[in-house]
N, C-alpha and C positions, 0 to 999 in steps of 0.2 A: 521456296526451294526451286531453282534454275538446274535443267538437265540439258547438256550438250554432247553431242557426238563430235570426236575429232577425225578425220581421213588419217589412214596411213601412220597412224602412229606405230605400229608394230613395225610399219615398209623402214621408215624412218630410222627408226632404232636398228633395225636390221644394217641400215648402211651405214648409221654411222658406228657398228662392231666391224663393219668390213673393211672400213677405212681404218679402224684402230690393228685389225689383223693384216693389212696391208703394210701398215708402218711399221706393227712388230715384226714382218717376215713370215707370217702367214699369208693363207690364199683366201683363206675365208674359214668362217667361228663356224661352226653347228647350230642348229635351228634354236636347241634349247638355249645356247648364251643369249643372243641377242633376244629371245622372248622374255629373259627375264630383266631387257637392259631398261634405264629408265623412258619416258615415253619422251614424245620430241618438242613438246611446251616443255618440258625440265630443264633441258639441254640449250645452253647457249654456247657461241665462239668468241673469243676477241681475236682481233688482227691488230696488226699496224696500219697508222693513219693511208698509209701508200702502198696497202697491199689491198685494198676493196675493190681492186678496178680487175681482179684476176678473180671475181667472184660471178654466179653467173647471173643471166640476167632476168631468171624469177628466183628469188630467195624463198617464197614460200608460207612468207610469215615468220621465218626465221630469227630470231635474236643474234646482232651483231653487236658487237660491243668493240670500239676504235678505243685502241691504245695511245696516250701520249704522255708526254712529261709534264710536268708543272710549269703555267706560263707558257706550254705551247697549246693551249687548247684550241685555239681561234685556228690553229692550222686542220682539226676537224670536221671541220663546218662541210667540206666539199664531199669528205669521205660519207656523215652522215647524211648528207640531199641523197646521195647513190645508191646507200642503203635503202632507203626511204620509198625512192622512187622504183627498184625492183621486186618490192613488195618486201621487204626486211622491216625489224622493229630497231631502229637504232640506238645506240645505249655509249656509252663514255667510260675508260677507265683510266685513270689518273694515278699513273706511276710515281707514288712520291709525294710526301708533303702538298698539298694544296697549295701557291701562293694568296691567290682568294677566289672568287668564284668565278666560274668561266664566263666568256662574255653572252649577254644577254640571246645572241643569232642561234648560238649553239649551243646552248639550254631550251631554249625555245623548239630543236631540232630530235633534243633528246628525251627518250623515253624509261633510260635506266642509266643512273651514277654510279659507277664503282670508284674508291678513293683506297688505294695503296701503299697506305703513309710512312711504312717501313717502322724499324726499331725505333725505342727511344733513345736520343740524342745520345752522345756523352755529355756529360756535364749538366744536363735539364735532367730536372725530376718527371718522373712518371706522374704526378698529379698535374704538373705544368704543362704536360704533354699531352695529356687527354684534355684539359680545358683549351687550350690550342687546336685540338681539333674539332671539339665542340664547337668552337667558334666558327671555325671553315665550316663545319657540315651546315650549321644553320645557318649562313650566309647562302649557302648553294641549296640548299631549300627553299629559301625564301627568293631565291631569282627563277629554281625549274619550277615546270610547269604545274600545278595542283597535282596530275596523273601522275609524274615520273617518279620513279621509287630510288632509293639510295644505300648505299652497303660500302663498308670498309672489307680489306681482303689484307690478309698475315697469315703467319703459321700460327698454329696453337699456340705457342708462347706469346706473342705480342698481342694476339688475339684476346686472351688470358689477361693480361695485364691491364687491357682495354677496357673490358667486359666489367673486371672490379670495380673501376671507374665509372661505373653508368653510363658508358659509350652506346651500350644495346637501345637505350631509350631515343638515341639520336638519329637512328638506320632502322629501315627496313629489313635488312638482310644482312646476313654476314660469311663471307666466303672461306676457304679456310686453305690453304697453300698447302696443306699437307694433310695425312690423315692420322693427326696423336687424338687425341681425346679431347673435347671440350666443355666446359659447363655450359648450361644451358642458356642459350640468350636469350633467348622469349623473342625473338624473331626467326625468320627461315633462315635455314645453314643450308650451306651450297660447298659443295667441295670444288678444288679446280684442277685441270685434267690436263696436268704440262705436254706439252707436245714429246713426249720419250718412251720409248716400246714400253721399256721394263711397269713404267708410272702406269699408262695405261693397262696394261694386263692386269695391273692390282686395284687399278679403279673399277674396271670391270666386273674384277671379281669379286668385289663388296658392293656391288650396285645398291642390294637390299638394307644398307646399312639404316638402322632407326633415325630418324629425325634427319634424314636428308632430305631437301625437298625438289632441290636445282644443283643440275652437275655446270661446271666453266669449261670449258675444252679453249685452254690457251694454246692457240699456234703458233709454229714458229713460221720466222720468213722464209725458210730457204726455198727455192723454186720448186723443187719435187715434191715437196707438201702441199706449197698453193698447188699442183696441177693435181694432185691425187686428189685434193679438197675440191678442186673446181668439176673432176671428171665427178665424185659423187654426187656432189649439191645440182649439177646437171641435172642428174638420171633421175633425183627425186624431184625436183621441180617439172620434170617433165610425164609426172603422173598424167593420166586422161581425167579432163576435166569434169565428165561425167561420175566422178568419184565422190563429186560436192555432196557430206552428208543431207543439207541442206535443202537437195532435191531427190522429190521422189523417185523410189528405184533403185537409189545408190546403191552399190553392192558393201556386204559388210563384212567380206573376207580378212581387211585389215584392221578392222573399224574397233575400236576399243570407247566404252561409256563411260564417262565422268559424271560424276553427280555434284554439283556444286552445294552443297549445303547453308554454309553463311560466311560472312566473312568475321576474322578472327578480330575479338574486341582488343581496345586498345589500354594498357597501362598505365595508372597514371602518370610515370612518368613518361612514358611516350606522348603523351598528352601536352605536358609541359613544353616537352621537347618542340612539338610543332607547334606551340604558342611561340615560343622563343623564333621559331621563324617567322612565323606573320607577326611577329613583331618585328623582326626585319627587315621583311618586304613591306611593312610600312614605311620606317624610316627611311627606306630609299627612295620611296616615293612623295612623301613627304617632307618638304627642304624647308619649307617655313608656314607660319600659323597665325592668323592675329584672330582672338576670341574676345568677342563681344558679352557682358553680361553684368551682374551685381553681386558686390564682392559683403555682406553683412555680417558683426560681430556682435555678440550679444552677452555680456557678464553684467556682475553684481558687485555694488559698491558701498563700503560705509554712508549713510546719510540720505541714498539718493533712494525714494519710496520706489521707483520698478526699477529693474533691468537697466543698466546701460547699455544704447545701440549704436556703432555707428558702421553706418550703412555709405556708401558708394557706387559709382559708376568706374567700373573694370574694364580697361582694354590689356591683356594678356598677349605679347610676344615672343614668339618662338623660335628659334634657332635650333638645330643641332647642337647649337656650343652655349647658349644662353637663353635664360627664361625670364621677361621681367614686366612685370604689372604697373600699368597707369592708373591711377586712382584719379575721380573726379566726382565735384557736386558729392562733396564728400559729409555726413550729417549727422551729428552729434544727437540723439534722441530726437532725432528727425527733423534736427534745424542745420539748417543750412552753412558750416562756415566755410570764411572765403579769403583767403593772402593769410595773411599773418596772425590771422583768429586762429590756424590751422597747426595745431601743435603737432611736434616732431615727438609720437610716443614712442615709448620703447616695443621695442617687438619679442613679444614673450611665446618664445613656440618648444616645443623640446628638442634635445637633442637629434642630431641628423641619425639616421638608420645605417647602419654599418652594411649590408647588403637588401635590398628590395629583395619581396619576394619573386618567383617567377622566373628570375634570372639565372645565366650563367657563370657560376661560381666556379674559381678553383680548388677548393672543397666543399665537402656537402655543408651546407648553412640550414637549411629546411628539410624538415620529412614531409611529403608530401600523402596524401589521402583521398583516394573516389570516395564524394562521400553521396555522389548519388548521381540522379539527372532531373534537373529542373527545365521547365519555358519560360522563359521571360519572351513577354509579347510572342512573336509567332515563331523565335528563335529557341531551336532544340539547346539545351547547353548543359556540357558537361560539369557538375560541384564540384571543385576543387579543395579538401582541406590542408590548410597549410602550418606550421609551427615551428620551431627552434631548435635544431637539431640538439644545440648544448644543452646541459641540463647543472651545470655550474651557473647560477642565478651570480652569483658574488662578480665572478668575472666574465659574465657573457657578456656581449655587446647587445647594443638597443638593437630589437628586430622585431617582427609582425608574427599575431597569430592571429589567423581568421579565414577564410576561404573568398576564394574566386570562381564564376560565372562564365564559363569559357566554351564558345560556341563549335556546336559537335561537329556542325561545316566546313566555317573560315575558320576555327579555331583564336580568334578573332575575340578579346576581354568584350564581356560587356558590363559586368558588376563587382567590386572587391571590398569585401568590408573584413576590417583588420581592427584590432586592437595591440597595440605599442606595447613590448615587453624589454622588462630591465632600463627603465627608467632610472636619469640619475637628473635631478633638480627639482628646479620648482615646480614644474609640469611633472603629477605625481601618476597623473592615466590618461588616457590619450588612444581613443577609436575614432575611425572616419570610416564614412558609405561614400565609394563611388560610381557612378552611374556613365555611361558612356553608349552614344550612339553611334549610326551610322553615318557620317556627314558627306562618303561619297562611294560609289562600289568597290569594297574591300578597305575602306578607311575607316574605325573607330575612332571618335576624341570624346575626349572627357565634356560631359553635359554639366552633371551637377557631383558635390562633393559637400559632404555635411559630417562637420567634424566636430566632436565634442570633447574637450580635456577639463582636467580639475587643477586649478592650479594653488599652492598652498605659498600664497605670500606672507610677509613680516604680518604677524598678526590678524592676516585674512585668508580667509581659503572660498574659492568661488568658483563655480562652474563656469567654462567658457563654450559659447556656442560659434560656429563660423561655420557660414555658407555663402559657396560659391556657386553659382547657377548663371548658367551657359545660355545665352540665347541663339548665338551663330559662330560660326567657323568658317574663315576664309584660308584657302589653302594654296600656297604658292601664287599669291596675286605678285604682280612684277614692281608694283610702288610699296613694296614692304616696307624700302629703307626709307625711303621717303615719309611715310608716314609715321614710322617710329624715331625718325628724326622730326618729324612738329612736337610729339609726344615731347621729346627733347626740351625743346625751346617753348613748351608751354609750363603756364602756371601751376600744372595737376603736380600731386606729389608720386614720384617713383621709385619701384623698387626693383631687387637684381635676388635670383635665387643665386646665393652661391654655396660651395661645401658646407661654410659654417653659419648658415640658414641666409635667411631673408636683411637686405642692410638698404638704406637709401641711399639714393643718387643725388650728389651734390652736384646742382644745372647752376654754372658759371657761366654766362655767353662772352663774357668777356675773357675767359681763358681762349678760345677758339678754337677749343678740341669737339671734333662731333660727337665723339662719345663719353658721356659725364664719366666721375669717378666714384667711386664709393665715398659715402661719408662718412663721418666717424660714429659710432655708436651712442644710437641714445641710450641714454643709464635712466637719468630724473626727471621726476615732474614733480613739478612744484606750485601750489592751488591757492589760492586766497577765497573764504569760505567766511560770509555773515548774514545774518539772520537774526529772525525773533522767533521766541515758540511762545504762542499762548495755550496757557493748561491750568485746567480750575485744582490743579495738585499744589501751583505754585500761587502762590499770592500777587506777583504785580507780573506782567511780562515779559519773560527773559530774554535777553537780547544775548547772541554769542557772537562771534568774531575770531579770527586765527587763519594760520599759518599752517598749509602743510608741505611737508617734506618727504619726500619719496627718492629712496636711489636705491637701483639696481645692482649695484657694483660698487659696492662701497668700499674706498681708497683701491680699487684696483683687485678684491680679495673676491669677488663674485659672492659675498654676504649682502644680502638688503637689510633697508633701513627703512621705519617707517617712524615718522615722527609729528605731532601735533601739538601745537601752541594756542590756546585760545583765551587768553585773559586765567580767567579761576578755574579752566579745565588743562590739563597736559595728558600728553598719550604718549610712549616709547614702546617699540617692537624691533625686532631683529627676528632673523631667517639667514643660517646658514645652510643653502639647497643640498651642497654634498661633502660628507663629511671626508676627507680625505678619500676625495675620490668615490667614497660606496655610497651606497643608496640609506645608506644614514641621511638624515638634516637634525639641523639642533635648530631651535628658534623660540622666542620668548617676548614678553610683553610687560606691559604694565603702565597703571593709570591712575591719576591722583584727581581728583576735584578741591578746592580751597573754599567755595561755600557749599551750606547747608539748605538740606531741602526738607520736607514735612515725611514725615512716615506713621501713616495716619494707622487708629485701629477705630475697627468694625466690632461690633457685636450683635448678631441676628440684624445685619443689616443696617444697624442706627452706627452714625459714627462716635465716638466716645472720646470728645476734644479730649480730656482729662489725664488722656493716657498715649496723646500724639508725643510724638519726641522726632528729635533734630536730628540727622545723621549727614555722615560726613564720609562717603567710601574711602576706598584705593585700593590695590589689586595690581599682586606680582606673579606668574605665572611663566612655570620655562618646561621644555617636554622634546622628547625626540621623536621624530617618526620613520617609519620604515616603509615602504610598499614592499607586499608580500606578492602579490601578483600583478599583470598588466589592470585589475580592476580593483584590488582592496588593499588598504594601505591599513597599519595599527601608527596607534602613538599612545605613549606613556607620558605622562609628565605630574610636576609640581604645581599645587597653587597656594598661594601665602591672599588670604585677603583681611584688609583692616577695614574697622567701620568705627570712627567716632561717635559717639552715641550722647545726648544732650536733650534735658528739658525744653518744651517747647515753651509760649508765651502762656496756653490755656492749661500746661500739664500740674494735674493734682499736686499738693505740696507732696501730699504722702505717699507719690507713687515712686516709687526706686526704680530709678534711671539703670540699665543695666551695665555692666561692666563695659568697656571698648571693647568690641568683638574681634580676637584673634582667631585666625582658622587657619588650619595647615589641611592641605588636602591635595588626594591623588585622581589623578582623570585617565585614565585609559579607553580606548576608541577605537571602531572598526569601521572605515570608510569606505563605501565601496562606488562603482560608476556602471553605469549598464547601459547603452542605449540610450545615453542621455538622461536615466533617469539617477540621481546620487542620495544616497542611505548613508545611515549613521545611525551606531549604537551604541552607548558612554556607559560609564558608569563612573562616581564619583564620590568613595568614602573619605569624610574628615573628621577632625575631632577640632573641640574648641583648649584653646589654656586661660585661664583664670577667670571658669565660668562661675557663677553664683548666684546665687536668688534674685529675681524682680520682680517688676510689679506690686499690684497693690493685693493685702491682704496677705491670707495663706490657705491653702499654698500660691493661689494665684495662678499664673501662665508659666509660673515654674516648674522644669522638672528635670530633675539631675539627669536622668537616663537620655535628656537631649544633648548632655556637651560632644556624644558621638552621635553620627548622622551619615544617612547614606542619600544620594539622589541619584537617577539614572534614567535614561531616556532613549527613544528610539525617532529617527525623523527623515521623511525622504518628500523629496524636490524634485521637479523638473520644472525647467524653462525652453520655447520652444519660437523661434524664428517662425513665425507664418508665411511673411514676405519684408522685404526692405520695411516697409515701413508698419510694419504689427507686430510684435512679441506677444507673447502670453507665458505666466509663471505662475504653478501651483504648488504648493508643501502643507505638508502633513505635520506633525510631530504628537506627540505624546510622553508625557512624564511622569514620574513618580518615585518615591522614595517612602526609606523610615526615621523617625524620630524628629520630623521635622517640626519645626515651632517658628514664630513670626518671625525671628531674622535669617533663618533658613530656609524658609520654603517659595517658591518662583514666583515671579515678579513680570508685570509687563511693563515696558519700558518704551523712553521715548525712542530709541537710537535701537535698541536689542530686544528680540522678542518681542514686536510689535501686534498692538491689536489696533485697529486703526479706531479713531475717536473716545478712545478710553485714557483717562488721563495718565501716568504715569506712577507706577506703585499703589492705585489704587486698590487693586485686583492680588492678593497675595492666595499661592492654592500648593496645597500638596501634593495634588495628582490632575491628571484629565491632560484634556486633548485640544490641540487647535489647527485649524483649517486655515489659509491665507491663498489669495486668490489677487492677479493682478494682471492688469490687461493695458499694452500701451500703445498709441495710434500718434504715428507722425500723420498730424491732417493736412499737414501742409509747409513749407518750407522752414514758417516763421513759428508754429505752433508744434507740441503735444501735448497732446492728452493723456492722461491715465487711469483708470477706474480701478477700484481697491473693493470686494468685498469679503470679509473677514468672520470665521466664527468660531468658536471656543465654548468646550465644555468640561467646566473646572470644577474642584472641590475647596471652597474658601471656605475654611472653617468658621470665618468672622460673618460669612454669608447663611449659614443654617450649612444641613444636614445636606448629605446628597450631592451629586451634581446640576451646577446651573451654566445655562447655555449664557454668553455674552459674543450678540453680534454687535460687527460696527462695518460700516462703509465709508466710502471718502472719493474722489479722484483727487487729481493733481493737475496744474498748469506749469507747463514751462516755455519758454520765452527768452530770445536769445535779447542781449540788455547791450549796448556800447562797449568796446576795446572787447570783443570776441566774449563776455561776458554770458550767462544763462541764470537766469533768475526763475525759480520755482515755488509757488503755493501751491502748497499741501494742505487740504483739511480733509477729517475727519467727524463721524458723529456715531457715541456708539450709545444703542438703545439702550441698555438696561445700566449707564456708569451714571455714575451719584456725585450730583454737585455739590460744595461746602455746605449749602443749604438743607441739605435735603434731595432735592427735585433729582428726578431720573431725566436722562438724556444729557451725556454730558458731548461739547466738542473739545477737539481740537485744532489748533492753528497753526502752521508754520510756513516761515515765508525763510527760503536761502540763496543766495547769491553764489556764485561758483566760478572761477578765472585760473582755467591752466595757464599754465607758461613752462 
């Protein structure tokens, strides 16, 4: 709590009722008016720019406030030094629309903005009219000085009109031209005091009106004014300076005590408001940017045993008008490629954001929320929370909900983490963390930025990890263009932010333009994919081979396509992202094989050749999905699967092969994303047609109450960028069901549902849980590494009673091979899986070959 004493403020107020009973035609008020008039910190003047010089020459402390038009500010500049220098407080008021903010001299000069804007137009809307001045007020914030304070001035009606608008969150003050009634601004209201007998005597005589806190006394020019205004501001500037409360002794005849108590907290959106400035008075200061640092991507692919990364070398340039990224020493799972190894991929990001938070909108897009006060590092800061004003999901536009970190000082972003609402495509969720330091006094830039989405392709859906991390900011260096012109004319690949996201630069030198143009959009990739897998499931070792096919944009219709050819395996998927426009997608799949593989049974752990049989899958599968929020998406769909079914070479004459397994079934699912971490919860009842009796004896492994069946499972992931060259990825799941019997119940698999070193359909269980663990190290340009350990605790009925744990371990190598190539061994060894023989400890092998184009 701060207590000061002011001088003379009773003297003060006294003279200037003597100056008001002067004008109206009085000689002078009675003791009681002026005692009850406001005190003489409340009270300010404006004049005209060319009437200061008839003011006298101590002000006193006084607030002056120069009048000018729009576009003549710079003729202030002289009037404010005089104020200044007489000991006045000098201030600006700006008759008129704004053209834009005054020149730097005279802001620099001024201690109080008033802005005058007048009615709204004809023909402009009042929402147009108030983001129009939004715009001027935070431009002229972001030039005056930290101290200087700001206020628009109307009647009650425009005033009114303004205030609806959230104009109040952009001003300090608001002055009011007349005296009707106004709602409340949640700033100081200041009345203003035209220079006119009648005005005055009525202002005078509401002094005590509630919630006034500052009277204006606008003057006129004419000479008898200035000289009556000049004879009073004389006689009180020429108080005895032994008056100073200051020093001991003063006398306190006129002396009146203020108690300052605190200063009034601020709203969130006044908060906003002066972020939106210092976000201004950044950009003026800031004309360009080249950011040094590494730009890493991190998902998951059919085939490939960890994460795919590819990581780079980021140089980031900036303009005002454009943003666009060099990419170098660019690394595919941490190997190195170089020219034309360097495939042109698609760039899958989501749709562009219809307005940023934060900003200045022409209507309200965001409601905003104090949601507290946090420190980061030694910075006080204000929480911000933020979200979607619409509440029409169907037709709202993509927009952010999440809060921002915004410094209680500079006002100045330090931290914004968002999650992406009303998604339409392939990108189904979508949050990013940004982090932002100081890189100069009063300059924040973006450090790092770690962005996580789910993206649900043709028959895939995969977390995607990206982070970008900042090591330096150079700011307005003078060889900008020079050095983004080597970027140019180098071999790195580049790209351009524009409206409709991220596109590459096709670099011609022989066109002889300096600045490339956009290329055309990549859609497809397309892979040539061979290999052997050895697995004691199969009898000799399988060698595969094929073709993939991938587009983005299939004939033009923004459907994917995914498609695979490999000798006796085939794959077909489709994904349409948006179904006319909503946040529908439809997408569907299906997969045949043409040979036969073993599907062996167990009994208490002995295999029992007698009763192996031959099968033969395929599997058709179609579903819709919805996102319900920015973090959980449902999907409903169909599944049709067939399974040939056939005697093996060892199988008993007398055991009954069972029917071809038909199954129609439904899948419904709730996906969700959080912080990178993505869950999943299914469930999936089918029924079989033309079930019947098998096996050997009776009843056997038969039992009617199986041809309906339910299975259903819960399962959560994360994968996590360490640094360019480390990933790590852990998942969980668990499952279980009823009425499940040996061609129903889960299976681990070479390709899906992996347990590393256990062969393939070995392992069949009804319920339990498994653990998978995987960690990948670029060692070095030409190498990585991978480390796999895996554990699983299941219920196989063909194993005994209970749950049995089965761990396995493995790494992997990979090795980039001739013509941009990557060659990968994979093996595996899991402790407790059972050879043809007998013997525990079974491996596995696989070796694949990989070639984008």
């Amino acid at each position: 709590m701060a207590k000061q004493t002011l001088y003379a403020v009773a003297e003060m107020a006294a003279s200037t009722a003597a100056f008001a009973a002067i004008l109206s035609g009085s000689h002078v008020l009675p003791a009681s008016a002026w005692q009850t008039a406001v005190c003489v910190t409340c009270v300010a003047i404006s004049v005209p720019a060319d009437a200061t010089r008839g003011l006298p020459e101590q002000l006193g402390g006084l607030e002056v406030l120069v009048r000018v038009v729009p576009g003549a500010e710079g003729a202030a500049l002289e009037a404010l030094t005089e104020i200044e220098r007489t000991g006045g407080r000098p201030g600006l008021v700006i008759e008129g629309f704004p053209e834009a903010a005054p020149p730097a001299p005279v802001l620099a000069r001024t201690r109080r903005i008033l802005v005058a804007p007048g009615a709204v137009p004809a023909g402009q809307t009042a929402e147009a009219f108030a983001f129009a001045l939004k715009t001027r007020l935070t431009a002229i914030r972001a030039g005056a000085a930290d101290t200087a304070t700001l206020g628009i001035a109307g009647d009650a009606s425009a005033l009114s009109t303004l205030l609806a608008r959230d104009i109040g969150s952009y001003v300090d003050f608001i002055v009011s031209t007349d005296l009707a009634p106004l709602p409340s601004p949640g700033v100081e209201l200041w009345r203003m005091i035209p220079g006119t007998p009648a005005s005055v005597r009525d202002a005078l005589a509401i002094t005590q009106t509630p919630g006034v806190t500052h009277w204006l006394w606008s003057l006129p020019t004419d000479p008898v004014s200035a000289g009556l205004l000049t004879t009073e501001l004389t006689r009180i500037a020429a108080l005895p300076p032994a008056a100073d409360p200051s020093k001991p002794g003063a006398p306190d005849r006129f002396v009146e005590g203020v108690e300052v108590v605190g200063s009034r907290s601020l709203s969130v959106d006044e908060i906003v408001a002066r972020h939106q400035a210092a976000v201004t008075r950044q950009a003026a200061a800031v004309r360009t940017i080249i950011a040094s640092g590494t730009l890493t991507l991190s998902f998951e692919a059919p085939g490939f045993p960890a994460p795919i990364t590819i990581g780079s070398e980021a140089t980031i340039y900036t303009t005002p008008d454009v943003t666009e990224i060099e990419q170098r020493a660019i690394r595919v799972n941490g190997i190195e490629l170089r020219g034309s190894a360097v495939p042109r991929l698609p760039i899958i990001e989501p749709e562009r954001v219809a307005s940023p938070p934060l900003a200045i909108t022409l209507t309200d897009v965001y409601r905003y929320r104090l949601a507290g006060r946090e420190t980061i590092g030694d910075t006080l800061c204000y929480v911000v929370a933020f979200e979607p004003e619409s509440k029409r999901a169907n037709k709202a536009p993509a927009l952010f909900r999440g809060q921002a970190w915004i410094a209680a000082d500079s006002f100045a972003m330090l931290k914004v983490s968002a999650a992406q609402t009303a998604l339409r495509g392939p990108i189904v969720a979508s949050e990013q963390v940004d982090e932002f330091r100081q890189a100069q006094p009063g300059i924040w830039l973006l450090t790092r930025s770690d962005v996580r989405q789910m993206y649900e392709g043709a028959a895939h859906r995969t977390p995607i990890h990206r982070v970008l991390a900042i090591a330096s900011n150079e700011i307005n260096v003078p060889d900008f263009s020079a050095r983004r012109q080597r970027a140019y004319g180098s071999g790195s690949v580049m790209l351009r932010d524009t409206p409709e996201g991220y596109r590459y630069l096709r670099k011609d030198p022989a066109s002889g333009q300096d600045t490339p143009a956009l290329a055309g959009r990549a859609d497809r990739v397309r892979a040539l994919t061979a290999g052997v897998i050895i697995d004691p499931n199969i009898s000799v070792p399988l060698p595969f081979a094929g073709v993939s096919y991938v587009d983005f944009n299939f004939l033009g219709t923004g459907t994917q396509v995914n498609a695979f050819f490999g000798g006796t395996y085939g794959q077909f998927a489709f994904s349409v992202p948006s179904l006319r426009g909503s946040r529908w997608q439809l997408a569907g799949q299906g997969f045949g094989i043409a040979s036969s593989y073993n599907d062996r049974s167990f009994v208490d752990g002995r295999e029992r050749y007698e009763e192996d049989i031959r099968q033969r899958p395929a599997h058709v599968s179609v579903w819709v999905l919805r996102p319900l929020t920015p973090r959980i998406s449902l999907r409903a769909g169909y599944d049709l699967d067939y399974t040939h079914l056939a005697a093996g070479e060892a199988t008993a004459a007398d055991f009954i092969v069972p029917a071809d397994q038909i199954v129609h079934g439904a899948r419904f699912s709730l996906d969700a994303q959080r912080e990178g971490w993505n869950a999943s919860a299914w469930w999936n009842p089918a029924r079989r047609t033309g079930w019947r009796a098998w096996g050997r004896g009776v009843p056997g492994e038969y039992e009617p109450s199986q041809r309906d069946f339910q299975r259903y499972g819960l399962s959560i992931s994360r994968s996590r960028v360490i640094n360019p060259h480390l990933v790590a990825r852990v998942e969980g799941a668990w499952m279980s069901g009823r009425d499940l019997d040996r061609f129903s119940r889960y299976t681990f698999g070479t390709f899906d549902n992996r347990l590393r070193g256990y062969p393939s359909a070995l392992i069949r269980y009804d319920r339990g849980g498994v653990v998978r663990t995987a960690l990948a190290w670029g060692a070095s340009k030409l190498i990585r590494l991978d480390g796999f350990l895996d554990s699983a605790a299941v219920h196989d009925p063909g194993f005994g009673r209970g749950l049995r744990n089965y761990t396995g371990a493995g790494g992997a190598l990979e090795v980039p091979a001739p013509f941009g190539a990557l060659i990968a061994v994979e093996w595996g060894y899991g402790v407790r899986g059972v050879n043809s023989n007998g013997t525990l400890g079974t491996q596995v092998l696989r070796m694949s070959g990989y070639k984008l184009f």
